[in-house]
N, CA, C and O atoms as a MOPAC input file, in Angstrom:
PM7 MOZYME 1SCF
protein

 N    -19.88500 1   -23.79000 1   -42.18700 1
 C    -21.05700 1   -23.46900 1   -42.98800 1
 C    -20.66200 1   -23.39500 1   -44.45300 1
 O    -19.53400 1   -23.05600 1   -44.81000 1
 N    -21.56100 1   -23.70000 1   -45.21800 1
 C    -21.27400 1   -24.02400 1   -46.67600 1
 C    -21.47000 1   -22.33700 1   -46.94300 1
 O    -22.03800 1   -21.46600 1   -46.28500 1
 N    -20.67600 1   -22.31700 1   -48.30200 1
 C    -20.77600 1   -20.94600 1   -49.27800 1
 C    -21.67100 1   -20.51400 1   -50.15300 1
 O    -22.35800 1   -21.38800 1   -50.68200 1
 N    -21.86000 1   -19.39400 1   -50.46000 1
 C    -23.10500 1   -18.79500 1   -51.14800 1
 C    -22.38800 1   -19.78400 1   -52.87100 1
 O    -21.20600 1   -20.09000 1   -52.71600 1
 N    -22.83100 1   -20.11300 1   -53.93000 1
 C    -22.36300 1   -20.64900 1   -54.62800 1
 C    -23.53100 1   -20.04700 1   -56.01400 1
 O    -24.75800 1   -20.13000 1   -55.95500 1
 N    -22.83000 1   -19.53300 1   -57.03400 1
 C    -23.32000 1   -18.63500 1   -58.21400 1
 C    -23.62100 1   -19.72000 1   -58.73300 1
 O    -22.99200 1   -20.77800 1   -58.72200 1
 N    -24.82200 1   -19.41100 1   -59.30600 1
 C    -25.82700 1   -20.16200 1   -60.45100 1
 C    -25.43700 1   -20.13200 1   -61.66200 1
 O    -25.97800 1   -20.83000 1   -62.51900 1
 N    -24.30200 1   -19.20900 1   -61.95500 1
 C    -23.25300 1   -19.18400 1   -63.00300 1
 C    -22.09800 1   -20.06500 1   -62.72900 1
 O    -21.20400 1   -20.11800 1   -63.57400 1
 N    -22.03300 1   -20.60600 1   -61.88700 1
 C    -20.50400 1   -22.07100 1   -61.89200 1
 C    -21.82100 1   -22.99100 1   -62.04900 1
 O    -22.19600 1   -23.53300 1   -63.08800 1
 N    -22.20600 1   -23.02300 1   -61.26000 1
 C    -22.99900 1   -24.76700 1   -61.03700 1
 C    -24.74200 1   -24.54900 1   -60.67200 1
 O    -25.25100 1   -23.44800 1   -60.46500 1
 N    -25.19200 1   -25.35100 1   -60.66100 1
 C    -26.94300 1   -25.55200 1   -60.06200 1
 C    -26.86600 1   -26.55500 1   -59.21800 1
 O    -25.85700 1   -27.25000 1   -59.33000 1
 N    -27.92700 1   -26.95300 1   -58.08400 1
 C    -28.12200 1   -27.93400 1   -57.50400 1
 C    -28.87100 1   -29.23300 1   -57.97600 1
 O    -29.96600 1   -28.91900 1   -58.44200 1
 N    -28.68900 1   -30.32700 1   -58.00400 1
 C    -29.32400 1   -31.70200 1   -58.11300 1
 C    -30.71200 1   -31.22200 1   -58.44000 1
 O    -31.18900 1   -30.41400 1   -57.64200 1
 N    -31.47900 1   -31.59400 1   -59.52200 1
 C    -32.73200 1   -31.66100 1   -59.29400 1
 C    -33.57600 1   -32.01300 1   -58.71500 1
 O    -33.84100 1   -33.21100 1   -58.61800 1
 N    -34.36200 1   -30.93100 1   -58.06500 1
 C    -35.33500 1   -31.36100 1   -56.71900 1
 C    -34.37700 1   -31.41300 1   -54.96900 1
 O    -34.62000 1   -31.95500 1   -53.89100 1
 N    -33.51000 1   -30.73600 1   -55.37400 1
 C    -32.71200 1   -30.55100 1   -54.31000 1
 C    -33.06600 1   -29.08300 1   -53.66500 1
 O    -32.82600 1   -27.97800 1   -54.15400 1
 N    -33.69600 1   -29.39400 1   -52.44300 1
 C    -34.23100 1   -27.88100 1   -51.75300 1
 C    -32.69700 1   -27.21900 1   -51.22600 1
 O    -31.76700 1   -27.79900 1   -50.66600 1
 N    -32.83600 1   -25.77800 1   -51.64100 1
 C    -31.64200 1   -25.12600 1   -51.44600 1
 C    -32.19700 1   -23.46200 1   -51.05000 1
 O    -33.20500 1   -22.90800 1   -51.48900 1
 N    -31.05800 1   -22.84400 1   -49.96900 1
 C    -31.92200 1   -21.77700 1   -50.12400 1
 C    -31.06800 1   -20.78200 1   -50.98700 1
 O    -29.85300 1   -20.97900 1   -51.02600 1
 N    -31.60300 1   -19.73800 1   -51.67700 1
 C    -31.24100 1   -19.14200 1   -52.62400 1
 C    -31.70200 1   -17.74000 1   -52.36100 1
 O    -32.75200 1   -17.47800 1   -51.77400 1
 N    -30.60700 1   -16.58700 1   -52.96700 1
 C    -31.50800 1   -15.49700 1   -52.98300 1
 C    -31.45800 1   -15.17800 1   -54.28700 1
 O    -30.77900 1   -15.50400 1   -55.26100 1
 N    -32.40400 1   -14.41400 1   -54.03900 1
 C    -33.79100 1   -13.51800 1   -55.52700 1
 C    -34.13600 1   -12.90000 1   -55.56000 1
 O    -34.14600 1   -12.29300 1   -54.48900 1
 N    -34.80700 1   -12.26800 1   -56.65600 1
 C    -34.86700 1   -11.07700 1   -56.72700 1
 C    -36.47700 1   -11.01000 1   -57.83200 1
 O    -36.87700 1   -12.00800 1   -58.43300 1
 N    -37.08600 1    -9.83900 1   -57.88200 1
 C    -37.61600 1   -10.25100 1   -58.73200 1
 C    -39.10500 1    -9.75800 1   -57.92200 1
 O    -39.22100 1    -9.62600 1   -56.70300 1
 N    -40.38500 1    -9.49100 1   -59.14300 1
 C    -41.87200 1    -9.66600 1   -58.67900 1
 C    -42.87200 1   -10.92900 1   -59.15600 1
 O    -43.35500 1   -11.27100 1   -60.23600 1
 N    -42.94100 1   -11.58500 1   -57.39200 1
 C    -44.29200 1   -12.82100 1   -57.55600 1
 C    -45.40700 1   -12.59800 1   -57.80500 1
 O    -46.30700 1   -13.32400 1   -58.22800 1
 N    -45.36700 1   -11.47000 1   -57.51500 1
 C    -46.61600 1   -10.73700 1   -57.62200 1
 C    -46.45100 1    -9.28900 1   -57.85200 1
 O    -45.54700 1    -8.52800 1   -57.50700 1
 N    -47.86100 1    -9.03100 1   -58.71400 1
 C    -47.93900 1    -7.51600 1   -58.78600 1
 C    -47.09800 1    -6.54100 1   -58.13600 1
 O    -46.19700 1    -5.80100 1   -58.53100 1
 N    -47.79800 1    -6.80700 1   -56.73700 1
 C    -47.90300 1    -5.82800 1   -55.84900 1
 C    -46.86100 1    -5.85400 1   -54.90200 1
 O    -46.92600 1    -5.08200 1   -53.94600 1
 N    -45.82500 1    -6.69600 1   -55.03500 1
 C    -44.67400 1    -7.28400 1   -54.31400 1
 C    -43.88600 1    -7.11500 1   -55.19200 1
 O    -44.24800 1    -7.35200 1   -56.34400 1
 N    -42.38600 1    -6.59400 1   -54.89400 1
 C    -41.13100 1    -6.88100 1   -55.28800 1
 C    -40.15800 1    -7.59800 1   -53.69900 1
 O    -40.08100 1    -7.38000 1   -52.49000 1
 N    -39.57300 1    -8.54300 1   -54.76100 1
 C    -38.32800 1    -8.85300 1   -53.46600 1
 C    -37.10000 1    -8.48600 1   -53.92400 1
 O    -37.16800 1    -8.48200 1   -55.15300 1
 N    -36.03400 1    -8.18100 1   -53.56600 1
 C    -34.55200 1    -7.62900 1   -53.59900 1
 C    -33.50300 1    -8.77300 1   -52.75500 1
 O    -33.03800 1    -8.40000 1   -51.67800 1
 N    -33.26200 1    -9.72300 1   -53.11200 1
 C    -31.57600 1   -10.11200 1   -52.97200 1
 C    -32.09500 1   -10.85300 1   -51.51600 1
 O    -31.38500 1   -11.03200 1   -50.52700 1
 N    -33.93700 1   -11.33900 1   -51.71000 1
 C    -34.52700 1   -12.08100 1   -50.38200 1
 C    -33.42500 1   -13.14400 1   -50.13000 1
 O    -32.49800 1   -13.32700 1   -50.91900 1
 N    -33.62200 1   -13.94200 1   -48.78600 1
 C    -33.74400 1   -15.44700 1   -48.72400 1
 C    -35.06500 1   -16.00200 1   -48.93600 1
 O    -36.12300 1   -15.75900 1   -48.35700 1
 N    -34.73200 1   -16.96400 1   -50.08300 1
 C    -35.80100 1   -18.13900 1   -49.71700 1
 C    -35.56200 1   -19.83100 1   -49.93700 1
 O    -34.61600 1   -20.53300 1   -50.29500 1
 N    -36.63200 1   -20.00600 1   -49.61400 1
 C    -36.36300 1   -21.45200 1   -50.16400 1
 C    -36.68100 1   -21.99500 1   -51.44300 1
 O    -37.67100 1   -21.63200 1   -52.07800 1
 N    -35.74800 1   -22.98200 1   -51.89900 1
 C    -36.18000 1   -23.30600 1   -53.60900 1
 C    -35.75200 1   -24.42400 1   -53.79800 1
 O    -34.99200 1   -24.85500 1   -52.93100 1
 N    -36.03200 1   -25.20500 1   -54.84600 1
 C    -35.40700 1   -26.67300 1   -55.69600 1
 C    -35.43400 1   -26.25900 1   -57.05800 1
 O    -36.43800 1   -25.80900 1   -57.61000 1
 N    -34.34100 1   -26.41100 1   -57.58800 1
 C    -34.29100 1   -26.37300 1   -58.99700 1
 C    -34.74700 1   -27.62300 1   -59.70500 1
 O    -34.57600 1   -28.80500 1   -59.40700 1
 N    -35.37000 1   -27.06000 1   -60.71500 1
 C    -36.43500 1   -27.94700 1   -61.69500 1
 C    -35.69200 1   -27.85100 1   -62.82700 1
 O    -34.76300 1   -27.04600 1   -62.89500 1
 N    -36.15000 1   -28.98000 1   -64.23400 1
 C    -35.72900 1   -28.66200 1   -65.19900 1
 C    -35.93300 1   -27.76900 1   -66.06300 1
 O    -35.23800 1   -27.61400 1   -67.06800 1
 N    -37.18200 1   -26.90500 1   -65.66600 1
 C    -37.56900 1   -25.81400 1   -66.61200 1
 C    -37.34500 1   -24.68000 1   -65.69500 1
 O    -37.96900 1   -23.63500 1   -65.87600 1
 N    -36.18400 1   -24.84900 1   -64.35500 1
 C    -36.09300 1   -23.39400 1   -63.36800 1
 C    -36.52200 1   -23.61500 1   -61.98500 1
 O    -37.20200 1   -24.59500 1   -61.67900 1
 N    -36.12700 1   -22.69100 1   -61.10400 1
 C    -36.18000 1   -22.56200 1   -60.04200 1
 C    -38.00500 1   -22.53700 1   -59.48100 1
 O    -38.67500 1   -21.55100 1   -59.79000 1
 N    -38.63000 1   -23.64200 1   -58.70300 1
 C    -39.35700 1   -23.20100 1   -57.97400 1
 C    -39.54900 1   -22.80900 1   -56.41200 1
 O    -39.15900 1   -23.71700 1   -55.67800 1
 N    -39.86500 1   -22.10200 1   -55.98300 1
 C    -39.84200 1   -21.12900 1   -54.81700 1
 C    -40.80700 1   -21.79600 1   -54.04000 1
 O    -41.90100 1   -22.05800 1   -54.53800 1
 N    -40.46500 1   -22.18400 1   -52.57200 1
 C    -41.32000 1   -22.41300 1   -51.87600 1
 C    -42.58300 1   -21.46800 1   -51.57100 1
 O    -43.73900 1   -21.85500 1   -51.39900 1
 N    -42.28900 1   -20.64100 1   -51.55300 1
 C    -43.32800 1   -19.34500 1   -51.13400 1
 C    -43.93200 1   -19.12400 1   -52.06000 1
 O    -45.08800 1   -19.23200 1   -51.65000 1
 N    -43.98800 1   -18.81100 1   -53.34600 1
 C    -44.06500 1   -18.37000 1   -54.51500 1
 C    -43.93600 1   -19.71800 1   -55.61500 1
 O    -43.11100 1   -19.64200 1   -56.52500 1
 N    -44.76800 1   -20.89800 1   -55.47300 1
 C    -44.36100 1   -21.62700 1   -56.82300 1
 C    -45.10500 1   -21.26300 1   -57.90600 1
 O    -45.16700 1   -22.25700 1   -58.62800 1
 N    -45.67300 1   -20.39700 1   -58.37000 1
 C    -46.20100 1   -19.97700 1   -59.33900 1
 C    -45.22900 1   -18.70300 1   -60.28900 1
 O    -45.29400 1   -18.30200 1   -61.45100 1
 N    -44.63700 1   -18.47400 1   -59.49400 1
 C    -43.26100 1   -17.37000 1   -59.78300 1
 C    -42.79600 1   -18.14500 1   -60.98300 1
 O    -42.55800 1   -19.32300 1   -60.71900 1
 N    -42.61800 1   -17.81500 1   -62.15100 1
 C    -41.91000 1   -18.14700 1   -62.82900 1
 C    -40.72700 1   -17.48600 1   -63.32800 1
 O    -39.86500 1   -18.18200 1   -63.86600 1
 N    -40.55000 1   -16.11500 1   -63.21500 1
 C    -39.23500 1   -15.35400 1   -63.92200 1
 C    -38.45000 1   -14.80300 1   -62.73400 1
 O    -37.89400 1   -13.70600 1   -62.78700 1
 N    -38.41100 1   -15.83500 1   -61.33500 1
 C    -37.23300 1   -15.14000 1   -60.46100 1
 C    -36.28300 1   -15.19100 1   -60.53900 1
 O    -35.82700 1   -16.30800 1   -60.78000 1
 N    -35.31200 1   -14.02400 1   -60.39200 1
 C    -34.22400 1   -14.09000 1   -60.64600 1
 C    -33.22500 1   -14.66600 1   -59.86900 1
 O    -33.04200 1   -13.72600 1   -59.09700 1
 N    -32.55700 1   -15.40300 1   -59.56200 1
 C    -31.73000 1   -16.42200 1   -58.29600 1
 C    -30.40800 1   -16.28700 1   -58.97800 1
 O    -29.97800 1   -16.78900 1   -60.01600 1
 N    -29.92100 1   -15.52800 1   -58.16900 1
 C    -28.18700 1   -15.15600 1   -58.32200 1
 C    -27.29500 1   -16.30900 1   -57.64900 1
 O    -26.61700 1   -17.01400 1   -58.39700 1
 N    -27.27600 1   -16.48600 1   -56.51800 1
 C    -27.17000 1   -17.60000 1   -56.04700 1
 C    -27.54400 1   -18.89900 1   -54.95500 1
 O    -28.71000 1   -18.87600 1   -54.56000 1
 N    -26.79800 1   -19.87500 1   -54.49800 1
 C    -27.65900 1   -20.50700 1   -53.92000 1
 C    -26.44100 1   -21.18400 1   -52.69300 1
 O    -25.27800 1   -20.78200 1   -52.72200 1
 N    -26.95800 1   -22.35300 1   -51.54500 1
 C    -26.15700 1   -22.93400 1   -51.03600 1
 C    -27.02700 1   -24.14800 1   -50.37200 1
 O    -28.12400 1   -23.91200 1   -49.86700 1
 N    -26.54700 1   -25.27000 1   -50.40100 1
 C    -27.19700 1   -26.45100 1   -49.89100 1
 C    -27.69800 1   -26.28100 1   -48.18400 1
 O    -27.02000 1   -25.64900 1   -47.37400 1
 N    -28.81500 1   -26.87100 1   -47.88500 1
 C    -29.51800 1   -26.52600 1   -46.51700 1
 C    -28.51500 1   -27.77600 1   -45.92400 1
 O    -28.29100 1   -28.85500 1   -46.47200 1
 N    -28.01700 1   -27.30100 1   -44.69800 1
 C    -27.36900 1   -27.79600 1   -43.31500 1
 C    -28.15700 1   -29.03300 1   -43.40900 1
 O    -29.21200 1   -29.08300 1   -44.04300 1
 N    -27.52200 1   -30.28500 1   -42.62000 1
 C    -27.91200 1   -31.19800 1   -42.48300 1
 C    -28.64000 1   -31.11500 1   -40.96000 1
 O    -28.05300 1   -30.52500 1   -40.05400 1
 N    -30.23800 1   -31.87900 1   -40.69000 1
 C    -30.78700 1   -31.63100 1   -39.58400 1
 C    -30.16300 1   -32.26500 1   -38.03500 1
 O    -29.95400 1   -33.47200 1   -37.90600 1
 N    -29.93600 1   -31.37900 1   -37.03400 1
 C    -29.27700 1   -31.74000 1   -35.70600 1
 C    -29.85300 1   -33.40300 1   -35.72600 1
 O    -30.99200 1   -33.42200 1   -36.19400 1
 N    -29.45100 1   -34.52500 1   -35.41300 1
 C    -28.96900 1   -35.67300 1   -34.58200 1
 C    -29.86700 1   -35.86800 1   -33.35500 1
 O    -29.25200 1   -35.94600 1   -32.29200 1
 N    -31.00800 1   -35.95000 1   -33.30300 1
 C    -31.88400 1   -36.05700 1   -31.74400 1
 C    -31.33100 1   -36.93600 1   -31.16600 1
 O    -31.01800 1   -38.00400 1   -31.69300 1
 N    -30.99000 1   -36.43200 1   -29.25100 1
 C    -30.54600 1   -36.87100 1   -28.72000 1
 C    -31.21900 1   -38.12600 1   -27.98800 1
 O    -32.29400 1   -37.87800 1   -27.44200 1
 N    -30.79800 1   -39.28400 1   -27.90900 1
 C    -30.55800 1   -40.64700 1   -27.84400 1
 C    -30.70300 1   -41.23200 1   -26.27900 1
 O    -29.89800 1   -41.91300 1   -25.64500 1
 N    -32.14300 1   -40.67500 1   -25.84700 1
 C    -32.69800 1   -40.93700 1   -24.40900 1
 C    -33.18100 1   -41.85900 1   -24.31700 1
 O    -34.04000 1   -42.27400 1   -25.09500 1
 N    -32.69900 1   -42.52000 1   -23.19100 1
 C    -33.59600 1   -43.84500 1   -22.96600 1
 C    -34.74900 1   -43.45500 1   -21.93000 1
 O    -34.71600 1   -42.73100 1   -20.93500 1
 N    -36.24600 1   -44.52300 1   -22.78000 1
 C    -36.92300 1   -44.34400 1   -21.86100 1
 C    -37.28500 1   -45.33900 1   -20.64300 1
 O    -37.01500 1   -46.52900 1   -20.81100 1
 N    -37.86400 1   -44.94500 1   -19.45500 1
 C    -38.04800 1   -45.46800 1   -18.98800 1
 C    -39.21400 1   -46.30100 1   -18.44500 1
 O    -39.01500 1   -47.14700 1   -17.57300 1

């Protein structure tokens, strides 16, 4: 499994979905603390799958999403 990786060494590819945690309020009435979520970094910042209207989350760090399992290779009949 890949490593948590600080947004202070490096960022991901633009438009590269990564999940990241954050911190920070999307809303009012919501705070999140050190969540998982999902995100792609943009050139003007991180947008949040859950939250793309979020603009000031804070994303400490991040790590590239696993590549998807290989479906297994049945023949039909």
């Amino acid at each position: 499994m890949s490593e948590w990786i600080s947004v202070k060494d490096r960022l991901p590819a633009i438009g590269e979905l990564a999940l990241v945690i954050v911190s920070g309020h999307p809303l009012k009435n919501i705070t999140l603390e050190d969540a998982f979520e999902l995100a792609e970094w943009a050139e003007d910042g991180w947008i949040l799958e859950m939250w793309p209207e979020w603009m000031d989350a804070l994303v400490t760090h991040w790590m590239p999403l696993p590549e998807p399992p290989e479906e297994d290779k049945v023949e039909t009949l």
